[in-house]
Structures are given as C-alpha cells and as structure tokens.
N, C-alpha and C positions, 0 to 999 in steps of 0.2 A: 606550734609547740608540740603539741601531740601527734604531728604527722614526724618529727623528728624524733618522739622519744618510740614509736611505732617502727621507727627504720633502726633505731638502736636495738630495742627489741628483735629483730627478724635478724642483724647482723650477730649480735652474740650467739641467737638460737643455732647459724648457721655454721660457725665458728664451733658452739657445742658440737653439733653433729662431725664434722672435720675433724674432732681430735676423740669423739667417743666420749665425751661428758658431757651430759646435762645439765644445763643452766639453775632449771630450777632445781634439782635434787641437790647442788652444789650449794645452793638459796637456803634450802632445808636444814642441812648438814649445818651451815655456817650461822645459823640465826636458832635451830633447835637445838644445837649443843649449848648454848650456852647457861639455860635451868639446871641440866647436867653436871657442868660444869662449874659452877657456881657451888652448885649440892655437893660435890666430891671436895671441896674448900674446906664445905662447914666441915664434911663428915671428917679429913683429915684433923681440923683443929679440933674437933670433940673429943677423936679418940687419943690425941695427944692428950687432953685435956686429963683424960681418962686412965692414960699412960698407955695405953695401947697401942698396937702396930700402926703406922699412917705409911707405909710402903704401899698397897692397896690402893688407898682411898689419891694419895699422889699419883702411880699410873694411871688413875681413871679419871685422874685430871688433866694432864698430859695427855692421855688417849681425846678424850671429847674437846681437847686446846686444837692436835693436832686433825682430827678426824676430816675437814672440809680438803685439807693438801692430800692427808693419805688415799682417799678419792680418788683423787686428781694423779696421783701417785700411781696406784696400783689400776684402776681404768682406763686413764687417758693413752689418747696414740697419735703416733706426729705429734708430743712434743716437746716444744724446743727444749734445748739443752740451760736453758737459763732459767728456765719454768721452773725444772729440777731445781737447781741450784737457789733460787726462789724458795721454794718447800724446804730446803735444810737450812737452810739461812731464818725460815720462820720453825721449825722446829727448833734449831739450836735458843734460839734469842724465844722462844715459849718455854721451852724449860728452865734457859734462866730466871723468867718473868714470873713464871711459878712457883718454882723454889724460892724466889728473894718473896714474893706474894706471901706462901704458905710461913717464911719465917716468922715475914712483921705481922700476921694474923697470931701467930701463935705467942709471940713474943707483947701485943697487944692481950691477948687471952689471960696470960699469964700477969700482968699485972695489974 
C-alpha cells in the first residue's frame, strides 16, 4: 500500500514539474483558503446585518473559492485546453454557490 501511494506521489510531483505547478502549494492554496474563506461569509452577513457594503467582503469570497484554479490559471504551462475549461466551469458554478450560499445565510440572519 505504501509503495503505491509513494508512486502516486512521485507521479503527480512529476506531472507538477511538467506543467509548472506545485503540488503542494496547490495542497496549500486549496485547504488554507478555506478559514478565509468561511471568514469572508461571516464578514459579508455581519455587515449586511449591519446594513453595510458586502461587495467587498463577497469578492473576497469568491477570490479565496477561486484562488487554488487561479494558480493553476495564471502558472501553469502545457495545459490542457480542458483544464481551462475546468477552472471556468468551477468559477462559474463557485459564484453561483456563493451567492445562492451568502443569500440563505443572510436570509437565515435575518429571521
């Protein structure tokens, strides 16, 4: 078991190096956004709460939803054309996820 999960390891690593992104930093990106991202939630239903702007505090939710593709996006090389298409297909359907997210928090908040 561990001489296979050891070969899956050194195939990805290799595959990172091949397209110009790292593995772990993509690990990082995709597992440390998410305290971030979670905080940018409250912070938008607080200051709705509050009646204030949540334009802000929703980009920055959006920013840290999307952040691990943007990576992959603006680093990567060699590749595929589907990868792309991958990334906007999870952007588009994160911002929906978000917005419909940040309604029913607010829409919960509120009563």
């Amino acid at each position: 078991m561990t001489e296979w999960i050891l070969e899956l390891w050194i195939s990805i690593k290799e595959l990172g190096a091949e397209h110009n992104v790292d593995p772990v930093l993509f690990a990082i990106l995709y597992f440390g956004t998410i305290p971030p991202y979670m905080g940018s939630m409250v912070w938008a239903v607080k200051n709705h709460k509050k009646g204030k702007g949540v334009a802000l505090p929703v980009i920055s939710t959006l920013f840290f939803f999307i952040s691990p593709a943007l990576y992959v996006a603006i680093f990567g090389t060699d590749v595929a054309w589907w990868v792309y298409l991958i990334i906007v297909v999870i952007v588009v359907y994160g911002s929906y996820s978000v917005m419909k997210k940040l309604r029913s928090r607010i829409r919960e908040s509120e009563g």
